[in-house]
Each structure stands twice: as structure tokens, then as C-alpha cells.
VEXFIKOL-873108 format. One record per residue (C-alpha): residue number from 1; y negated, z, x negated. Coordinates in steps of 0.05 Angstrom, whole numbers. Example, Ala and Ser with C-alpha at 12.3 -4.5 7.8 and 13.67 -1.06 7.14 Angstrom:
<atoms>
- 1:90:156:-246 .
- 2:21:143:-273 .
</atoms>
This chain:
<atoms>
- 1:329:-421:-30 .
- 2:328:-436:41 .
- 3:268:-478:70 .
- 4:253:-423:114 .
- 5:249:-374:61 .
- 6:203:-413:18 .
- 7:167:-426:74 .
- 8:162:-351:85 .
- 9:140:-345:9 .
- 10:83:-389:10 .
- 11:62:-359:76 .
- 12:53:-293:43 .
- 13:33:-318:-23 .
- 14:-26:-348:10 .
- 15:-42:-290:51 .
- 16:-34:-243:-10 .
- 17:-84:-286:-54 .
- 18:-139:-279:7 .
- 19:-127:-211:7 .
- 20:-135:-198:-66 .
- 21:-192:-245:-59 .
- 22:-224:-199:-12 .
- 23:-212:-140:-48 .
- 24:-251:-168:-111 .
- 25:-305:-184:-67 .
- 26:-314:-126:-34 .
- 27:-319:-95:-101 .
- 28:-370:-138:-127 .
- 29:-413:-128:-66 .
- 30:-405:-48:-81 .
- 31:-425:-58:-153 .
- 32:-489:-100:-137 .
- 33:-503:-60:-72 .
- 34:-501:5:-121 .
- 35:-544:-31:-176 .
- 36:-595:-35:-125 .
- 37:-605:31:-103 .
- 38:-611:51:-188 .
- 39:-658:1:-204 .
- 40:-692:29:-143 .
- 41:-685:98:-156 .
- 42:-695:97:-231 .
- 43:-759:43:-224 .
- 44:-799:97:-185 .
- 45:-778:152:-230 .
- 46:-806:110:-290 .
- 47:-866:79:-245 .
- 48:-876:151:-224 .
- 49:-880:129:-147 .
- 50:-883:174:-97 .
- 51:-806:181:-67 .
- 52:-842:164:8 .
- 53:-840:92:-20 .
- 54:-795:47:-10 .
- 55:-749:112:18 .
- 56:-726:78:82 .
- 57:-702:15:41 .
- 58:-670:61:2 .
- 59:-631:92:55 .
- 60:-615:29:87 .
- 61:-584:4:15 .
- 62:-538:70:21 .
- 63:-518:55:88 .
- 64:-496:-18:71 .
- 65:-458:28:13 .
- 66:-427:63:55 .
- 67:-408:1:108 .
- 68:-377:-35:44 .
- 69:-335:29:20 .
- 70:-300:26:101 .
- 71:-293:-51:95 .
- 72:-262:-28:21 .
- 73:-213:22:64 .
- 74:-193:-27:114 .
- 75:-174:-90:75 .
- 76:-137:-35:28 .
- 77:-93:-15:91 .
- 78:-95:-91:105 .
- 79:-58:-96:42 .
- 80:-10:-54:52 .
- 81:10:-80:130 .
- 82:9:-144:98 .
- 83:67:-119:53 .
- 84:100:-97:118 .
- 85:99:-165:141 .
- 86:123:-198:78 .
- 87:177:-158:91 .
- 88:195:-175:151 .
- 89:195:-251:122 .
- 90:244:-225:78 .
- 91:192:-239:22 .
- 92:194:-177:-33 .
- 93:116:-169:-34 .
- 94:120:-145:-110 .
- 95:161:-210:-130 .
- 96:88:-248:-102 .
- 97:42:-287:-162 .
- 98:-13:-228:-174 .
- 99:-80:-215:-209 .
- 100:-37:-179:-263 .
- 101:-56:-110:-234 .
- 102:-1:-65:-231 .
- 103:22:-45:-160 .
- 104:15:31:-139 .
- 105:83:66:-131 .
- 106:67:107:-81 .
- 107:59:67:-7 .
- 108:-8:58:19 .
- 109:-34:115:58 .
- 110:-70:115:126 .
- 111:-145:132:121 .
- 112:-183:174:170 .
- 113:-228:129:180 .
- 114:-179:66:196 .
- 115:-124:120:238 .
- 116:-193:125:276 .
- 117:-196:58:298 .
</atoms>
């Protein structure tokens, strides 16, 4: 292997473990974001509190939700340009060391939201 090529592969090795870094975070910050809108919701429903209580935290906690499920769609489409660019390094993105999840086979597609922006 040529030094530019492992070069190349390290490059996008380490840019591929961020991203899947990123990914699992992002998805833990969904899971605990959603745990705290049904702890909220089911605590008044077994306090029997009136829903005006604690309703605007409530709606704040599914608006960080829904902020979290964009940054989810953008650092998926990340992903994928990323691929692009391993590419381009003449790195085969599938050949990189994984999380042992399998890779879709169909490509990435664009979002609404991110062909938006």
C-alpha cells in the first residue's frame, strides 16, 4: 500500500469513527430527551395535575425533540457525503473498521429538510 493511500485510510477512518460517534450520540440525546417528556406526561396523569402545568416545559422538551431528529438528518447525510469523499481518496468506505452495523444498500437519500438548506 502506498503511503498516500494509507494516509488516505486513516484520514477517513478517523473521520468515519467521529461520525458514527455522533450518530450514537445523537441517539442517546433522543432517547433521554423522549424519556423526559413520558416521565412528564405520565407523572401528571398519575399525580392527576392539571395539563396547564408544566405545559410550556413540555413543549419546549418536544421542540428540543424535534431540533435533535434534524441534527439526526444532517449528520445521516453527513455520512453519506463523507462516503463520497472516501471515495474520492480512493478509500472503499465499506472496507472502513465499523460499529458492526450493517451498511444500508440502498445510497443515502437527500432529506427535505437538509435539500432546504
Amino acid at each position: 500500500m502506498s503511503e498516500t493511500k494509507f494516509t488516505n485510510r486513516n484520514l477517513a477512518q478517523t473521520v468515519a469513527q467521529s461520525i458514527w460517534e455522533a450518530e450514537d450520540a445523537i441517539d442517546r440525546a433522543v432517547a433521554a430527551v423522549a424519556r423526559v417528556a413520558t416521565t412528564a406526561a405520565d407523572g401528571r396523569l398519575s399525580h392527576k395535575v392539571p395539563a396547564m402545568v408544566g405545559n410550556k416545559a413540555l413543549a419546549h422538551t418536544s421542540a428540543s425533540l424535534s431540533a435533535l431528529s434534524d441534527a439526526r438528518s444532517f449528520i445521516v447525510e453527513a455520512h453519506g457525503e463523507f462516503s463520497l469523499a472516501a471515495e474520492d481518496l480512493k478509500v472503499n468506505p465499506a472496507r472502513l473498521f465499523g460499529p458492526g452495523q450493517t451498511k444500508p444498500e440502498r445510497p443515502i437519500q437527500p432529506s427535505a429538510l437538509t435539500e432546504a438548506a
